[in-house]
N, CA, C and O atoms as CSV, one atom per row, in Angstrom:
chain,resi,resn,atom,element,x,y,z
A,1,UNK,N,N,-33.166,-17.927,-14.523
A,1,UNK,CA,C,-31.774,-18.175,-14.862
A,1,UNK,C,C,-31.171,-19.142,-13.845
A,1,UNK,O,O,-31.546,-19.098,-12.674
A,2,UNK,N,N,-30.095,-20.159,-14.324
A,2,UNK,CA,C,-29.474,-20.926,-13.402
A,2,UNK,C,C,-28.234,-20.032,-12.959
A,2,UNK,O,O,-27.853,-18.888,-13.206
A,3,UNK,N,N,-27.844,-20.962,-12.286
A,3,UNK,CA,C,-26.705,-20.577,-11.103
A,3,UNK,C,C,-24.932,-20.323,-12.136
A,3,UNK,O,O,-23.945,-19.605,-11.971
A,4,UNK,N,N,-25.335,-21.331,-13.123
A,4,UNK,CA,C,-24.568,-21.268,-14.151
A,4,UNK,C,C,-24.443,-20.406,-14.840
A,4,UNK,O,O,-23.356,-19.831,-14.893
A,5,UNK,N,N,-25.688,-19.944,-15.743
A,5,UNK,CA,C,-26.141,-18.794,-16.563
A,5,UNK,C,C,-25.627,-17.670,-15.735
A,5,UNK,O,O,-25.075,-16.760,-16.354
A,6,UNK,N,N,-25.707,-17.586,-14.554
A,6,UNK,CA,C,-25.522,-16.405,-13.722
A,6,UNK,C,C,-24.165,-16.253,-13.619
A,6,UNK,O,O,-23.546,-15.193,-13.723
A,7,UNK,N,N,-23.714,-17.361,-13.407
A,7,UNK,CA,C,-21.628,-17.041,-13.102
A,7,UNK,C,C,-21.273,-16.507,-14.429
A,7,UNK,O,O,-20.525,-15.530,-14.392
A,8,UNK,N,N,-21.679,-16.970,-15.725
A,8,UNK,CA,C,-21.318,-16.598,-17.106
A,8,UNK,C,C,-21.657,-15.581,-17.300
A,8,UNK,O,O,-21.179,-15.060,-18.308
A,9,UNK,N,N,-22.215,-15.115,-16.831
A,9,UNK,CA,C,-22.587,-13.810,-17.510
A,9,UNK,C,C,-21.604,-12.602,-16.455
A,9,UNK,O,O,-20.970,-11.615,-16.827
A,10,UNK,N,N,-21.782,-13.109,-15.183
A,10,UNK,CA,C,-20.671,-12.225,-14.189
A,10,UNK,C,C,-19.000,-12.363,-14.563
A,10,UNK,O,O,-18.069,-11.585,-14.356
A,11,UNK,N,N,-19.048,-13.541,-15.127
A,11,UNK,CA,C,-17.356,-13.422,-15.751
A,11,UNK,C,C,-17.508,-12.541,-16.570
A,11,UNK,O,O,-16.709,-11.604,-16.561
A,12,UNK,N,N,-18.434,-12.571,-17.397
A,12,UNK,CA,C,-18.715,-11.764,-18.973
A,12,UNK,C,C,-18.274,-10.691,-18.491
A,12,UNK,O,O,-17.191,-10.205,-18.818
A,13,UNK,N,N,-19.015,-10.225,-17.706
A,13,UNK,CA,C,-19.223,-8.267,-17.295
A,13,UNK,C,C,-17.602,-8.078,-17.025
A,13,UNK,O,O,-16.814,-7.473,-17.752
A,14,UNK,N,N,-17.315,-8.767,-15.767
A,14,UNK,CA,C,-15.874,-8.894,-15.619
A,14,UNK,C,C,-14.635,-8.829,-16.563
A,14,UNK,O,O,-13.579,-8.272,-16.265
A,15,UNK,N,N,-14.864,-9.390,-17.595
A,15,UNK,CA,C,-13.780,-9.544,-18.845
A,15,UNK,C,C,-14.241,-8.427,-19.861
A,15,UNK,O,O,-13.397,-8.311,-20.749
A,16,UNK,N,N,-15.599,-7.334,-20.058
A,16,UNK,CA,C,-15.878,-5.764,-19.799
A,16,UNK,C,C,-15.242,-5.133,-19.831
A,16,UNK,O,O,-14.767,-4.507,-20.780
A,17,UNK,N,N,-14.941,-5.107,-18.197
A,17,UNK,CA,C,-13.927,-4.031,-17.954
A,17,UNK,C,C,-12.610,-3.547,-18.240
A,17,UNK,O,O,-11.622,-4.251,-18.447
A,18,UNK,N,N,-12.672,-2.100,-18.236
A,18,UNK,CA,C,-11.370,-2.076,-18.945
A,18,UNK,C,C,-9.987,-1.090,-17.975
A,18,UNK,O,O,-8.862,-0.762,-18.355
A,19,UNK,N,N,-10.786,-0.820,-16.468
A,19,UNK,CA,C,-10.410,-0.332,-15.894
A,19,UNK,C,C,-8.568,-0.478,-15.088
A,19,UNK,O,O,-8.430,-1.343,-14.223
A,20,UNK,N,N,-7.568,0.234,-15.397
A,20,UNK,CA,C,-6.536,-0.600,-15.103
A,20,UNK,C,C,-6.240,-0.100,-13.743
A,20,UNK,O,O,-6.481,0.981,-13.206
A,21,UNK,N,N,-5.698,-1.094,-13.359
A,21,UNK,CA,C,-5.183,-1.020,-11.487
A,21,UNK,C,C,-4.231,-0.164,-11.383
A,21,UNK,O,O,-3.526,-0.190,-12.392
A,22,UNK,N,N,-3.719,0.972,-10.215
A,22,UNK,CA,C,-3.268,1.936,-10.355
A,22,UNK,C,C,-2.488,1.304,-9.082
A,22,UNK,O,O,-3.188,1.149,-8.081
A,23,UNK,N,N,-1.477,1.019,-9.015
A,23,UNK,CA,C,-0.429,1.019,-7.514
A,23,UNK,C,C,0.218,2.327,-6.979
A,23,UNK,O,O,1.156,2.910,-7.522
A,24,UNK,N,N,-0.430,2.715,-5.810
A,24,UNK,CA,C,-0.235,3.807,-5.018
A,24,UNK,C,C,0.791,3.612,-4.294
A,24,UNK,O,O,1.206,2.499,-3.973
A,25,UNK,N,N,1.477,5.103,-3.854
A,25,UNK,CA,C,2.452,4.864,-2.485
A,25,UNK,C,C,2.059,5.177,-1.705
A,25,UNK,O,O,1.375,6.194,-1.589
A,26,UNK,N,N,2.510,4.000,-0.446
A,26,UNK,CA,C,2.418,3.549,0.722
A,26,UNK,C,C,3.282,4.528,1.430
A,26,UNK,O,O,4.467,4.800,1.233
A,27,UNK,N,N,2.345,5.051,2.389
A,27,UNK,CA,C,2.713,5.386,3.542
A,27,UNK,C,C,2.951,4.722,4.977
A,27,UNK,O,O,2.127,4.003,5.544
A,28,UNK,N,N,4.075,5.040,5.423
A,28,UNK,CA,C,4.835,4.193,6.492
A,28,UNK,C,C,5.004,4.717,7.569
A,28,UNK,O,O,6.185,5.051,7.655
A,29,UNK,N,N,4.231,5.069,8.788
A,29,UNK,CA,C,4.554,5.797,9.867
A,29,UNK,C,C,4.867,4.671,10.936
A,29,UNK,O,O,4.316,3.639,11.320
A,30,UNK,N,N,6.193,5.478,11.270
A,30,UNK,CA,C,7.062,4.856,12.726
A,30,UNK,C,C,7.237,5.343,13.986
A,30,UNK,O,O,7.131,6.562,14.125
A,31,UNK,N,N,7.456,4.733,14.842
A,31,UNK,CA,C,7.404,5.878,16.547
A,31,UNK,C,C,9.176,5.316,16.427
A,31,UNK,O,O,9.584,4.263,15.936
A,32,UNK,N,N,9.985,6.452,17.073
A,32,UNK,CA,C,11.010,6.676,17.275
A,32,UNK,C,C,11.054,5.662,18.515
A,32,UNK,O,O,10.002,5.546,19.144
A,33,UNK,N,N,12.314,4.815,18.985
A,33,UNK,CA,C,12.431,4.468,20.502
A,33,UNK,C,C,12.709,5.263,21.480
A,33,UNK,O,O,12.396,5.095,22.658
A,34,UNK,N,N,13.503,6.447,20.864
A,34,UNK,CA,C,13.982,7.417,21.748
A,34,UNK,C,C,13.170,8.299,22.492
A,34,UNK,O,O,13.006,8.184,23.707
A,35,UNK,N,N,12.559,9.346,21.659
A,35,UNK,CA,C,11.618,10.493,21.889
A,35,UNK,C,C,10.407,10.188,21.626
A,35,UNK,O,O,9.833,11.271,21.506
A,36,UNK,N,N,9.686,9.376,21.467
A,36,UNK,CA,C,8.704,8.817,20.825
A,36,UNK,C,C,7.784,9.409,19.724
A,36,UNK,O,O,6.687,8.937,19.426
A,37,UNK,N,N,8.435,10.644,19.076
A,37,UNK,CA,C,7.831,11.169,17.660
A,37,UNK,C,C,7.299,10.246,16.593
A,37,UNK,O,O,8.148,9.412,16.278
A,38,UNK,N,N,6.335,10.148,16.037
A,38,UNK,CA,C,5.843,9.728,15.082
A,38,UNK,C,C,6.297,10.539,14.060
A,38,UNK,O,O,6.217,11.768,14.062
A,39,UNK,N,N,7.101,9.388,12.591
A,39,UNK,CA,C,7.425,9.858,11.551
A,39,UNK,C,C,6.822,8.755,10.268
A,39,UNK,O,O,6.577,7.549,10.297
A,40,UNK,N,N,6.721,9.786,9.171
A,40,UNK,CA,C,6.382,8.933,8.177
A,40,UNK,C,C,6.929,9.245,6.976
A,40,UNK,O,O,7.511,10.311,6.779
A,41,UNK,N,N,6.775,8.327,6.087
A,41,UNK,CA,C,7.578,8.153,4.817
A,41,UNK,C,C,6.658,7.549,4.066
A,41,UNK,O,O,5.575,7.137,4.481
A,42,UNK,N,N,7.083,7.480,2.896
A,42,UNK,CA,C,6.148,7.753,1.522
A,42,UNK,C,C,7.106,6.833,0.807
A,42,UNK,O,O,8.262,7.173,0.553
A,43,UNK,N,N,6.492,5.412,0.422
A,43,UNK,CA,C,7.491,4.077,-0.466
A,43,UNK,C,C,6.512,4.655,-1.865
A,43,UNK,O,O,5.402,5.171,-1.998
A,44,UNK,N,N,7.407,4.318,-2.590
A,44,UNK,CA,C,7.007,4.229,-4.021
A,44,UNK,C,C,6.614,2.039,-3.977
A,44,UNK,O,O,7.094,1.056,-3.412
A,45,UNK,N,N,5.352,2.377,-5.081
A,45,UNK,CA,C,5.397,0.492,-5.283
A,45,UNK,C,C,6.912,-0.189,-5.891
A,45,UNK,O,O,7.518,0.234,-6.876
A,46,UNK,N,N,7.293,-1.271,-5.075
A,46,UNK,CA,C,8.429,-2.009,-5.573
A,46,UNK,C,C,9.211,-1.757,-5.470
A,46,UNK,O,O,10.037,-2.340,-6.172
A,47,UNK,N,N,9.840,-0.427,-4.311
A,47,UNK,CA,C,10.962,-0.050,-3.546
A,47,UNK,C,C,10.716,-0.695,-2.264
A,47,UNK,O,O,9.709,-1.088,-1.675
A,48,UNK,N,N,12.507,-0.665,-1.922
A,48,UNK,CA,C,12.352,-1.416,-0.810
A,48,UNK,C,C,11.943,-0.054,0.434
A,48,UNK,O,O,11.928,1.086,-0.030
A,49,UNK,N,N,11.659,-0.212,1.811
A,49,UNK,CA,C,11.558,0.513,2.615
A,49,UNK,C,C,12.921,0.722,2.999
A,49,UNK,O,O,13.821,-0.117,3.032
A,50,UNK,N,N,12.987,2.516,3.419
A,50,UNK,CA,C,14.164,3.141,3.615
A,50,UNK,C,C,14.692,3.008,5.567
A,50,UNK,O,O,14.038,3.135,6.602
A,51,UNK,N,N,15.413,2.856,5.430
A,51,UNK,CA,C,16.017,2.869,7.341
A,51,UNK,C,C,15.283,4.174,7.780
A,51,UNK,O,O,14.973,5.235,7.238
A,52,UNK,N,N,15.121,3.496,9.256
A,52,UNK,CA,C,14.731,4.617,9.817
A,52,UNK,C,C,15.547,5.813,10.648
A,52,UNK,O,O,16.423,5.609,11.489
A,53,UNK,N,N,15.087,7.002,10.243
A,53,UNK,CA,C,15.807,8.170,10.989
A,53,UNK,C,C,14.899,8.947,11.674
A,53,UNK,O,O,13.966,9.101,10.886
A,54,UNK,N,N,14.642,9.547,12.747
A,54,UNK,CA,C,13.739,10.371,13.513
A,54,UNK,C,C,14.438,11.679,13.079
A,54,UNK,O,O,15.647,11.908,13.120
A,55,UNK,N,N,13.485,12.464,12.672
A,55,UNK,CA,C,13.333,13.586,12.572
A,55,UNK,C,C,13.318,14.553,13.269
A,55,UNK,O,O,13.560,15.673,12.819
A,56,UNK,N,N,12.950,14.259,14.863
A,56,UNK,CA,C,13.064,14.974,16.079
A,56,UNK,C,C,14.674,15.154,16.458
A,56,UNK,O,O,15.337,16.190,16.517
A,57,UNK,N,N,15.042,13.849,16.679
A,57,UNK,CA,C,16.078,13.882,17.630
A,57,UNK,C,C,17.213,13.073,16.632
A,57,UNK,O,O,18.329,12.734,17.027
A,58,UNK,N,N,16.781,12.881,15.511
A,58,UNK,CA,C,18.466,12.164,14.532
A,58,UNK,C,C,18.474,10.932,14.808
A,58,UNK,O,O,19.175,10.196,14.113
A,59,UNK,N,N,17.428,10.197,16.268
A,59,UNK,CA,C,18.243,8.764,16.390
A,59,UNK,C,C,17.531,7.763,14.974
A,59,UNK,O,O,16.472,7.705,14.349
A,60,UNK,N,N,18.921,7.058,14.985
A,60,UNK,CA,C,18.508,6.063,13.455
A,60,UNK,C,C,18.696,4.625,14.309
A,60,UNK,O,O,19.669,4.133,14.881
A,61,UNK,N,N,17.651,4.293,14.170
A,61,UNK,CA,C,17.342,2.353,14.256
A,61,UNK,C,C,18.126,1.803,13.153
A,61,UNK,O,O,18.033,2.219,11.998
A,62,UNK,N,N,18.946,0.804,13.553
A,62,UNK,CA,C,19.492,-0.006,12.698
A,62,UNK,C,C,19.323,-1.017,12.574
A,62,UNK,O,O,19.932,-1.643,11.706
């Protein structure tokens, strides 16, 4: 088989599939400046990211 024959047939398989792409939420972990707790948050796809608030100690980065 050529190099040709070979790409055609790998598009082929490719255009196959019927598998659809699934967009997950992103997890976002932050260190506080204050207390230095690590917090995290959970984005949905195509939301924007939410301000941050520490969970330890209340301080919010603005």
């Amino acid at each position: 088989m050529t190099k040709a024959e070979l790409r055609a047939q790998g598009i082929q398989a490719l255009a196959q599939v019927t598998t659809p792409i699934i967009k997950l939420p992103m997890k976002i972990r932050r260190q506080c400046g204050r207390c230095g707790d690590f917090n995290s948050v959970l984005v949905e796809p195509g939301q924007a990211v939410p301000a941050f608030k520490c969970s330890a100690c209340g301080y919010a980065a603005g």
